[in-house]
N, C-alpha and C positions, 0 to 999 in steps of 0.2 A: 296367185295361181294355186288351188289346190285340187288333190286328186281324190274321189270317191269311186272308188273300184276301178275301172278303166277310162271314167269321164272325165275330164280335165276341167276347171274354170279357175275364172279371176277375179279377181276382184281387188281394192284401194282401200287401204283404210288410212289414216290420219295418225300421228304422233302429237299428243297430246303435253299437257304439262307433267313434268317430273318423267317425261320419255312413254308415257304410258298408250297403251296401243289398248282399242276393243274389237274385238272379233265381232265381225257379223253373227247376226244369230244364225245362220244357216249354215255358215260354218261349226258354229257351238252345238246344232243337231247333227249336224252329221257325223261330225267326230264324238259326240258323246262329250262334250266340255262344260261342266258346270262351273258353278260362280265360287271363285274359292279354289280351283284345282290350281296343283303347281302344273306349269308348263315347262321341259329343259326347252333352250335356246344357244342355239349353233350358229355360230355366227364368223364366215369367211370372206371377206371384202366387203362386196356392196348384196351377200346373200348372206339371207334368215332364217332359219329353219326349225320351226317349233315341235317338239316331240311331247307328247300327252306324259307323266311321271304316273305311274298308278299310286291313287290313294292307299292300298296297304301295298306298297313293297314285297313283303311276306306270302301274298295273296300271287304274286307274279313270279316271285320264287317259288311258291309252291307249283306253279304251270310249269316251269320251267323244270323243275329236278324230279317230276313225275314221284315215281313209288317211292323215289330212293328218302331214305329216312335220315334225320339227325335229333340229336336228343334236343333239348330248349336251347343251352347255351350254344351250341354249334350255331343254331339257326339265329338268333340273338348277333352273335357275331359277323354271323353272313348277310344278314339286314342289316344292321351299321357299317359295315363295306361297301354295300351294296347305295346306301344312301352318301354313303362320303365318297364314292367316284362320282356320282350327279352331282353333288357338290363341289368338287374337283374340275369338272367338265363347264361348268357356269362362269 
């Protein structure tokens, strides 16, 4: 089951060899998931919960912290924090 704005569907997919799962393509347009993205993965008993990771980090920290500025290394440091909790969290 997945959500695209207020629409709800579902759909099956298969666990393949070495645990590996493909997303439908209609899934992978909608969410915007290309071939090669990391996906985080939550995972509570018999539920899965796939969260898209942005390709730059950096790029989402910048949405995130608006105007407010840090020199290189501040921000250096806060993207390797920021990619070792997703790593943390896996």
């Amino acid at each position: 089951m997945f959500l695209t704005g207020k629409r709800m569907s579902s759909t099956v997919v298969e666990v393949g060899k070495s645990f590996k799962i493909t997303l439908p393509s209609e899934i992978g347009k909608v969410f915007s998931i290309s071939d090669g993205q990391k996906l985080y993965v939550l995972a509570s008993e018999d539920l899965l919960i796939l969260r898209k990771i942005p390709e730059r980090p950096s790029d989402r920290l910048d949405e995130l912290i608006g105007e407010l500025t840090f020199d290189k290394d501040a921000k250096k440091r806060a993207e390797r924090w920021l990619l070792n909790q997703a790593e943390k969290a896996s």
